[in-house]
C-alpha positions as CSV (number, residue, x, y, z in Angstrom):
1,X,-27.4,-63.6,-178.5
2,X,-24.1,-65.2,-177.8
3,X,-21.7,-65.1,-180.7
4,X,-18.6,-65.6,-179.3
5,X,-17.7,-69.0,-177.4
6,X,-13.7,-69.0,-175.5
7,X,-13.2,-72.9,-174.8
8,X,-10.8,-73.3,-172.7
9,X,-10.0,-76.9,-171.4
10,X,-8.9,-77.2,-167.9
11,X,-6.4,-80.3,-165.7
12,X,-5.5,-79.0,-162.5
13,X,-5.4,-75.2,-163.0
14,X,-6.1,-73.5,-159.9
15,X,-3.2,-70.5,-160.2
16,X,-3.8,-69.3,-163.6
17,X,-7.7,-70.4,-164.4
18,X,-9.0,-67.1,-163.1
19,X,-6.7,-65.0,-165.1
20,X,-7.0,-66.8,-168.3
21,X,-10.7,-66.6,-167.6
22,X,-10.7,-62.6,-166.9
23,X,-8.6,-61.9,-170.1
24,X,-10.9,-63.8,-172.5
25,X,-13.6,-62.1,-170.5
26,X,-12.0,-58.9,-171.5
27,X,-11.3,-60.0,-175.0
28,X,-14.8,-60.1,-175.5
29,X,-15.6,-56.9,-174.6
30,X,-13.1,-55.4,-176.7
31,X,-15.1,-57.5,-179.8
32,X,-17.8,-55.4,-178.9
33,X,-20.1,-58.8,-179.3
34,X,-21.8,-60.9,-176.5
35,X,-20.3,-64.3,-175.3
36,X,-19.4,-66.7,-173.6
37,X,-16.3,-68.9,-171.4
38,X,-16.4,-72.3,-171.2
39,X,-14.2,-74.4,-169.1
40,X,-14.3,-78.0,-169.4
41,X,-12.7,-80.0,-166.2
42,X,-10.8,-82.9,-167.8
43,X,-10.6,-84.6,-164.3
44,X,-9.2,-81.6,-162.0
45,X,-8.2,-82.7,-158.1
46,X,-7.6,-79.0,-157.4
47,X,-9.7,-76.1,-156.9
48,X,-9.4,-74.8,-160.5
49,X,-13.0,-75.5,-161.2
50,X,-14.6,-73.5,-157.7
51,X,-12.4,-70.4,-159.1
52,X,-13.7,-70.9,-162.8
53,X,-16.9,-71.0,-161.3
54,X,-16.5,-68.0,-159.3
55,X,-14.6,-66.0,-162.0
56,X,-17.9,-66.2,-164.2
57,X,-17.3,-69.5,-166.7
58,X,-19.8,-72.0,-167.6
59,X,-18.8,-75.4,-166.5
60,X,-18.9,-78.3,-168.8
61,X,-17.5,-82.1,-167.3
62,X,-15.3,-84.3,-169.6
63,X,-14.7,-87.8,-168.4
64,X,-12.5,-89.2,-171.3
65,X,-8.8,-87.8,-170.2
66,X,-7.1,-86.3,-173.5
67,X,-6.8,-83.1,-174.7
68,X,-8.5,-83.3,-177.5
69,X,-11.3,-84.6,-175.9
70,X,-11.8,-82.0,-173.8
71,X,-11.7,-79.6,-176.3
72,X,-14.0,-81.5,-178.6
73,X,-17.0,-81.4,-176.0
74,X,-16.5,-77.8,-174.9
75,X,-17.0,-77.0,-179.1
76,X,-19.7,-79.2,-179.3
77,X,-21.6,-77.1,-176.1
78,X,-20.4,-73.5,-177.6
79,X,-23.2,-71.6,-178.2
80,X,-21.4,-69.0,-180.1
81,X,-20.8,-69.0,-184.0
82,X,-16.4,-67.9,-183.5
83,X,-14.8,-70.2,-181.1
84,X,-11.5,-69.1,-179.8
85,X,-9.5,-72.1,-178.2
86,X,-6.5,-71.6,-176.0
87,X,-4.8,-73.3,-172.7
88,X,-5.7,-72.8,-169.1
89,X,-2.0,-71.9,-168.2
90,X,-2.0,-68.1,-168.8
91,X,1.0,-68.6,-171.8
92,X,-1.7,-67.3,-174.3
93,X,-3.5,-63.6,-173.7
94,X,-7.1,-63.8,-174.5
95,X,-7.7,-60.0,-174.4
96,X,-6.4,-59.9,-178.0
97,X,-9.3,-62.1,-179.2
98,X,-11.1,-59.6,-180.9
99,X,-7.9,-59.6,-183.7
100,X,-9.2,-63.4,-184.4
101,X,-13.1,-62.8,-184.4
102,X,-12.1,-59.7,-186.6
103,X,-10.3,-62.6,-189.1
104,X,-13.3,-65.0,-188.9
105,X,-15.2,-62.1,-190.0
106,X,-13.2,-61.6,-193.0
107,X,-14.3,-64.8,-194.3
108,X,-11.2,-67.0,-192.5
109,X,-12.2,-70.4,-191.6
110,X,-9.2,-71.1,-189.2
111,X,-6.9,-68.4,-187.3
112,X,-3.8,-69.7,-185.7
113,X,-1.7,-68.0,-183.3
114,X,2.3,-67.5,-184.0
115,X,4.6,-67.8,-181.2
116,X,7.0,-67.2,-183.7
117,X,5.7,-64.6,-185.6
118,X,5.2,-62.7,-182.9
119,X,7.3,-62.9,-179.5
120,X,8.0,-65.8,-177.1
121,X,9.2,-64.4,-173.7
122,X,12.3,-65.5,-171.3
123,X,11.3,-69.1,-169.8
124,X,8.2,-69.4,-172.3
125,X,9.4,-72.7,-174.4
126,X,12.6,-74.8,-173.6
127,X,15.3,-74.2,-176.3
128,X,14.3,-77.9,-177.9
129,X,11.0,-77.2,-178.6
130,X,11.9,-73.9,-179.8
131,X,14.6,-74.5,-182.1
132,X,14.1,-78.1,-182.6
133,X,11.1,-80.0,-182.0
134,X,8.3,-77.2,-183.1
135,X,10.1,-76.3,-186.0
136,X,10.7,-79.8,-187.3
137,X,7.0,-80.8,-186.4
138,X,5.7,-77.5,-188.4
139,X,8.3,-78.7,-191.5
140,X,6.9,-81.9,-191.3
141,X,3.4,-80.5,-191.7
142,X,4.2,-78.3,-194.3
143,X,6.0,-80.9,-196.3
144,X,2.7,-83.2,-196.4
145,X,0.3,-81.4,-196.3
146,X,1.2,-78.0,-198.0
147,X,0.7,-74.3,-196.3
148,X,3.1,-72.5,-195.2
149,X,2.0,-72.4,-190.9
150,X,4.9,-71.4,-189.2
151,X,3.3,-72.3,-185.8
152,X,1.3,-75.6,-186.3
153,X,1.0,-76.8,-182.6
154,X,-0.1,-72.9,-181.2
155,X,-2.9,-73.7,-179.1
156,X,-4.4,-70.6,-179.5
157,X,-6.7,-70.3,-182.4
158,X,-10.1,-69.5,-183.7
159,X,-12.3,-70.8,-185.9
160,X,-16.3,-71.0,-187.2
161,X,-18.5,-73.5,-185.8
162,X,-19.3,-74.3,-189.5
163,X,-15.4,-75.0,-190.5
164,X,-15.2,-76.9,-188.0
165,X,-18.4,-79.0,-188.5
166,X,-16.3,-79.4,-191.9
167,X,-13.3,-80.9,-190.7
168,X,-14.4,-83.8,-188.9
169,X,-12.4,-84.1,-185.9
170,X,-12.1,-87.3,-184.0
171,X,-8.7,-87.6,-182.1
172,X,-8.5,-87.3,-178.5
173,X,-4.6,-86.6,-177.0
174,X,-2.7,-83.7,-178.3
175,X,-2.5,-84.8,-182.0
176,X,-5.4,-82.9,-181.7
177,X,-4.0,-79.6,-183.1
178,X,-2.6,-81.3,-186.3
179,X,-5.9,-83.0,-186.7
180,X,-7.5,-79.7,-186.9
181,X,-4.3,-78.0,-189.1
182,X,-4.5,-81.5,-191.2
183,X,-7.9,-81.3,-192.0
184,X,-8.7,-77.1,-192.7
185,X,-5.8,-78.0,-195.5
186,X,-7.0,-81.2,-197.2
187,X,-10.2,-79.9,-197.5
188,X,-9.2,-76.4,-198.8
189,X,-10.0,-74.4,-195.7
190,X,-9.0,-70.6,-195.3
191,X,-5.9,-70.5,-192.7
192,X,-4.1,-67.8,-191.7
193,X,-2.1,-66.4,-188.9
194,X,-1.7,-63.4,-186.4
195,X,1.7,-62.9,-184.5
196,X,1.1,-63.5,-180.3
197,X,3.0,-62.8,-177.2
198,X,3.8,-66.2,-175.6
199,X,3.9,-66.3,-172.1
200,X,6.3,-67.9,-169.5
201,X,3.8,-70.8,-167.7
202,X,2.9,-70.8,-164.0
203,X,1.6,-74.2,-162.8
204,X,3.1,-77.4,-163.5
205,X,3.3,-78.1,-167.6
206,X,1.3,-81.6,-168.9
207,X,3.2,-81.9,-171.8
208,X,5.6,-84.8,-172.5
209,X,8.1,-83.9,-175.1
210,X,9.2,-87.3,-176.5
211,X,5.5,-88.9,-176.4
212,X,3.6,-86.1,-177.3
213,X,6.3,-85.2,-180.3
214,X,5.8,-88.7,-181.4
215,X,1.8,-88.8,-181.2
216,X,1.5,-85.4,-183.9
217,X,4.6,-87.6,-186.2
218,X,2.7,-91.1,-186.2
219,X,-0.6,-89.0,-186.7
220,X,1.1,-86.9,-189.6
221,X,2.4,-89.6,-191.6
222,X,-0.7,-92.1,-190.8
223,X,-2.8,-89.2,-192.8
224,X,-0.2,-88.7,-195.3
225,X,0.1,-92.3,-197.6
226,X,2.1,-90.6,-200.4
227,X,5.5,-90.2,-197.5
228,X,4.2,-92.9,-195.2
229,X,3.7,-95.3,-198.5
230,X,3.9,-94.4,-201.8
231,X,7.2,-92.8,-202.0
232,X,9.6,-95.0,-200.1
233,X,7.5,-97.9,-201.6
234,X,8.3,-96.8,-205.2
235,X,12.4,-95.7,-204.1
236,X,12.5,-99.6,-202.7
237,X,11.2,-101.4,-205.5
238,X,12.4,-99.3,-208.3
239,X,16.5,-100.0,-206.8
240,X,15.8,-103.6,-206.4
241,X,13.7,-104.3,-209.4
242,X,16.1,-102.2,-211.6
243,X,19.3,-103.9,-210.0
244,X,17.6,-107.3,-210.1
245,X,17.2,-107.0,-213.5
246,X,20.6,-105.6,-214.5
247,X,22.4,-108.4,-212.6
248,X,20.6,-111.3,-214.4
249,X,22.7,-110.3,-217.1
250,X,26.2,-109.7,-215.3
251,X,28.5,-108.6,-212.6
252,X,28.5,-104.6,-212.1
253,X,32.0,-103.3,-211.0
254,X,31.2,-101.2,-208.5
255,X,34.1,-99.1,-205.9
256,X,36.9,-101.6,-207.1
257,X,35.2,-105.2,-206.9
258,X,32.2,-107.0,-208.7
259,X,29.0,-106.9,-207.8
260,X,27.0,-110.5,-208.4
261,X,24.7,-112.8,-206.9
262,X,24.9,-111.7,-203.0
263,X,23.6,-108.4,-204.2
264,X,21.4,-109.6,-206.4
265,X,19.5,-111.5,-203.3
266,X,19.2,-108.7,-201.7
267,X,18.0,-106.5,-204.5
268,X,14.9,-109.1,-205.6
269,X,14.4,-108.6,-201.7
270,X,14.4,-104.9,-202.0
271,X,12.3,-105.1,-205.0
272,X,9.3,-107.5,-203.4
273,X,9.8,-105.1,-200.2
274,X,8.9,-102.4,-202.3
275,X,6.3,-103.6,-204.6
276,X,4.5,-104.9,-201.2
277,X,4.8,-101.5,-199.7
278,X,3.2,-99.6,-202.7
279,X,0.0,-102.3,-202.8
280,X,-0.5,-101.0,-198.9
281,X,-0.2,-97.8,-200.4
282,X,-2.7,-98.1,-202.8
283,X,-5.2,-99.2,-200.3
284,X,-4.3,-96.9,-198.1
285,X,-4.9,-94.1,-200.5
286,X,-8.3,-95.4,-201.1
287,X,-9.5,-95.3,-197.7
288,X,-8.3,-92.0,-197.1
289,X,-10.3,-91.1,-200.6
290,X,-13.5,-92.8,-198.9
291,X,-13.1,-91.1,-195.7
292,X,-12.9,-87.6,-197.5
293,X,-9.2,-87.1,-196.6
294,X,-8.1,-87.3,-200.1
295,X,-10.2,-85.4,-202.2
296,X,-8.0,-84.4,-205.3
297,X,-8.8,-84.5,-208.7
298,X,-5.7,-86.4,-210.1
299,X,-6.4,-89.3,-206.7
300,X,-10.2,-89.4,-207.7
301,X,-8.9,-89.9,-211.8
302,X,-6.4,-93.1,-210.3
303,X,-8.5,-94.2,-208.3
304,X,-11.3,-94.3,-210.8
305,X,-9.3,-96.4,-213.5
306,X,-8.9,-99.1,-210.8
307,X,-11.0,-102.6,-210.7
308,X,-10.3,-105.5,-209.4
309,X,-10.0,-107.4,-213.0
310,X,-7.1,-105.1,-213.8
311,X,-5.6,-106.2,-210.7
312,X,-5.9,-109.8,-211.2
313,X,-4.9,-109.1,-214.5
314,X,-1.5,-107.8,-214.3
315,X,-1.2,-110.0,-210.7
316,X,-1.8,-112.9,-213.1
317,X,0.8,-111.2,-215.9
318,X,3.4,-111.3,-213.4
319,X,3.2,-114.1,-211.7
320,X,2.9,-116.2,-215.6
321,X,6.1,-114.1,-216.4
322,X,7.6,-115.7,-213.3
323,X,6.7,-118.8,-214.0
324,X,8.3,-118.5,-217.7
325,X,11.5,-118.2,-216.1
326,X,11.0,-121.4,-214.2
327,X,10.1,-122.9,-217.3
328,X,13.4,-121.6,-218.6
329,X,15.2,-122.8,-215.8
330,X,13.9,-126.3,-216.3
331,X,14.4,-126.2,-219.7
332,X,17.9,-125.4,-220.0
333,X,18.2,-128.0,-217.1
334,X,16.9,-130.6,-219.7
335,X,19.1,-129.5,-222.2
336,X,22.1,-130.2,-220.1
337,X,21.0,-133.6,-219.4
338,X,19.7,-132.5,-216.0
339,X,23.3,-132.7,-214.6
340,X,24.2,-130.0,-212.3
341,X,21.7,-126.9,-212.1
342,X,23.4,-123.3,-212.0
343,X,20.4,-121.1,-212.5
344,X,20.5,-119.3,-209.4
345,X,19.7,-115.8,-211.6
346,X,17.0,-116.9,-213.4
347,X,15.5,-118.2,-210.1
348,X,16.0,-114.7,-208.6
349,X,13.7,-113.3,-211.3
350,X,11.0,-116.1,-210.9
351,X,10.8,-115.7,-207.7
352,X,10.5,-111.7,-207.4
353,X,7.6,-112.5,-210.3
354,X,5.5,-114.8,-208.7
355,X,6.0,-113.1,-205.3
356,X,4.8,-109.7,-206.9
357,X,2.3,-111.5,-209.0
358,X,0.4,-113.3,-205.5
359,X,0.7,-109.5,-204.1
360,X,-0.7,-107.7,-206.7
361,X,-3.7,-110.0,-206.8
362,X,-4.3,-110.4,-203.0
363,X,-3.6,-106.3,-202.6
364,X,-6.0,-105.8,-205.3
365,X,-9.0,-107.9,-203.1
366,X,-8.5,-105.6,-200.5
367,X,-8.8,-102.3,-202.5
368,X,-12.2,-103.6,-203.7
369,X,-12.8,-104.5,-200.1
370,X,-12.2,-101.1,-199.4
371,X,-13.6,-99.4,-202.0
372,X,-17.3,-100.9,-201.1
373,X,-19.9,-98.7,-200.0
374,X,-23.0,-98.9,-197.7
375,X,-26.0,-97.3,-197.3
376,X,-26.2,-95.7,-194.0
């Protein structure tokens, strides 16, 4: 019985396919279980599938280009319970897979590979992505998310058939390998890590260090609404709102000259910015509740003291508030004999009300919108 499935996708790999294919062979036979390669062809014009073929793999065809495609279809045709993942360019050694079955076994749901743990050799990764671009991506992830991964973007790694059942994959490109790391965290997976040897590549690299930098950072902050949302949402509004008010009621001497009205436009700016940003917030932390990748207690609590009369409620409170200090505008427009009209302050605060107020209630539309569920 096969219990072991290597899944290793393939573009154009016709110098180091058989290699890769020999060491995960070996690695195999040094688990002392019975298994299986995999190559899926991702659209190869060379002869790297003939030489897979010959070198003992099973086949599999992927049409849809992407890396993560191609890994996603040679997992869902693994026959074996551990699947080890890793690149077709001979940079990883599969021989050593036995040291991530041996981790599965221990009750591990994910095993990533270190580069950095262990050793990257001479011409291995360019001195940006070592000392730069991996490091910062890794931070990033860590920041977010939580763990402490020092190698996020390894591509070799192991993992259960059943964990990954659990996370729920569906990206295609290279954001793939934070997808995976994303998910095993959220959803309280086992992670852990063995140091690797890194390996100088042979053929011609398919990465694309600006683009595929920027695909794992958009993907990272779209799954993380508290950085991509929440937090600059509440720093924006908070400044403005604060300053808004404070400058209804004077001037602030500020590095040697007055702060007044300009400023005060701009902060009742800053402050609708704000409170606009945290109502996309808000919905966007309920559809990442819905879609299982929020699953905390404190969200579910939050999320649970939401309804849509609430919203309207305080959308209504603010923008009746707003349009008190209209009324006092008019008022003390009468009062002067509606002669000339110097309430440009008081208008400032009306209008960050009522603007808040229609945002509140039309954000809080769209959270029920989003918070409505179907029978499948």
């Amino acid at each position: 019985m096969i219990e072991i499935t290597v899944v290793i996708p393939c573009l154009n790999e016709e110098k180091t396919i058989s290699p890769s294919i020999e060491k995960a062979k070996q690695g195999i036979k040094n688990s002392g279980l019975e298994g299986e390669v995999v190559v899926v062809d991702n659209g190869s014009t060379d002869a790297s599938i003939e030489i897979a073929e010959k070198s003992g793999a099973r086949i599999i065809y992927e049409k849809r280009k992407g890396y993560g495609s191609a890994l996603r279809r040679g997992v869902e045709e693994a026959k074996g319970e551990y699947i080890i993942m890793g690149d077709a360019d001979d940079t990883y050694d599969f021989s050593i897979l036995d040291q991530f079955v041996e981790k599965l076994k221990q009750g591990y749901d994910l095993v990533m590979g270190s580069r950095f743990k262990g050793k990257i050799l001479p011409g291995a990764m360019t001195w940006s992505h070592r000392y730069i671009g991996n490091p910062i991506l890794s931070g990033i992830l860590g920041i977010f998310f939580g763990g402490n991964i020092s190698d996020s973007h390894c591509g070799l790694r192991a993992f259960t058939k059943t964990s990954y059942n659990k996370m729920g994959l569906h990206t295609t490109g290279m954001e793939f390998a934070s997808e995976m790391v994303i998910h095993s965290l959220k959803k309280k997976l086992r992670i852990t890590e063995i140091p690797i040897v890194y390996y100088a590549r042979k053929g011609e690299s398919k990465l694309q260090s600006l683009p595929d930098a920027w695909r794992h950072m958009r993907f990272m902050l779209l799954y993380s609404p508290n950085y991509l949302f929440l937090l600059p949402g509440l720093i924006f509004f908070a400044i403005g709102f604060i300053l808004t008010i404070r400058l209804f009621y004077g001037s602030i001497n500020f590095a040697g000259r007055p702060w007044d009205i300009h400023v005060m436009v701009f902060s009742s700016l800053l402050a609708i910015v704000g409170w606009q940003i945290l109502n996309i917030g808000f919905s966007a932390k309920i559809y990442a509740h819905q879609v299982g990748l929020e699953g905390s207690e404190f969200t579910s609590k939050i999320l649970n003291m939401f309804t849509l009369e609430r919203s309207l409620i305080l959308g209504v409170l603010l923008f009746v508030l707003g349009l008190a200090f209209s009324a006092y505008i008019i008022v003390i427009w009468a009062l002067d004999g509606f002669g000339e009209l110097a309430q440009v302050k008081a208008g400032l605060v009306s209008l960050t009300l009522v603007a808040m107020g229609i945002q509140t209630i039309f954000a809080g539309f769209l959270a029920s919108m989003l918070q409505i569920k179907y029978r499948k």
